[in-house]
C-alpha positions, 0 to 999 in steps of 0.5 A: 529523535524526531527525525526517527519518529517521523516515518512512523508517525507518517505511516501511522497517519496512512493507516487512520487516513483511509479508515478516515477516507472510506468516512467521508467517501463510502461506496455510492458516493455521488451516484458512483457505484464503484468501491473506492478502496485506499490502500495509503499506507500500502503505497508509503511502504512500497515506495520504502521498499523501493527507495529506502533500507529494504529490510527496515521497509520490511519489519515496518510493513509486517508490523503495520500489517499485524496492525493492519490484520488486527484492526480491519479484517477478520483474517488474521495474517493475511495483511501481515504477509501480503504486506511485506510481500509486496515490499519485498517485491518492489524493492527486488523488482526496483534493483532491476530497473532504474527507480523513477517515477514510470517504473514506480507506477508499474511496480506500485500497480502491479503489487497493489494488483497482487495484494487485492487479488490475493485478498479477494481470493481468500474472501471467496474461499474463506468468507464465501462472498458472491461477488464474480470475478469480473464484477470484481475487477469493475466495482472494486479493483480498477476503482482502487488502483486509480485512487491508489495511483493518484496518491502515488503521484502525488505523494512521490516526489515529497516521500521519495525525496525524502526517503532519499535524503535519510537514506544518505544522511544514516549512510553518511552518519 
């Protein structure tokens, strides 16, 4: 029984971690001006998409994205599909090249990319924000995906790991 909990409660814990992260470390944090934006629970589920039951990574990226969408913005729906966009993406995309740590990191930015810009997109049209393209790309995008990067290193070989062993262990069963 917890061992089918356990990734829930996983996600769960990414999903408060960064509303916790942007606490303790708001924009103009040490003099910085840049816009760190975690995106935690984006990368847990990317990295599912990639080593764990697609369609599983799939029903749990859309359910922590209506989750998502209801607790953080003001468009509802947008975090609901990009979510499970972006997990489908990795995992197709990770059927094609050999899953390690280098292809991880490539697939995991270029989602993450995809996600933000997609975003921004829809906050100009929608919310008719005045933040241009390249100030965009300097304040906001390139902060996020390093942050968001340094969690993929860190946290890949404990996840995938352990994404991999439960994925033999429910095969095995």
């Amino acid at each position: 029984m917890m061992k089918k909990l356990f990734l829930p409660l996983l996600l769960a814990f990414c999903f408060y971690s960064g509303s916790v992260f942007v606490y303790f470390l708001p924009p103009g944090s040490f003099g910085i001006d840049k816009v760190l934006t975690p995106h935690f629970l984006l990368v847990m589920l990317i990295l599912m998409g990639i080593f764990y039951f697609r369609n599983r990574s799939l029903i749990y990226a859309a359910i922590f994205g209506l989750i998502f969408d209801i607790y953080f913005t003001e468009i509802i729906g947008i975090y609901f599909t990009l979510f499970p966009i972006a997990v489908y993406l990795s995992a197709k995309t990770s059927k094609f090249l050999q899953a390690n740590i280098l292809t991880t990191l490539v697939i995991s930015t270029i989602c993450l990319t995809l996600v933000e810009i997609i975003v921004y997109i829809f906050n100009v049209l929608i919310m008719q924000i005045n933040l241009q393209p390249e100030d965009y790309v300097l304040v906001r995008l390139w902060p996020t995906l390093v942050l968001n990067l340094i969690f993929l290193l860190i946290i890949y070989y404990p996840f995938s790991r352990m994404l991999q062993k439960s994925v033999k262990e429910e095969l095995n069963e």
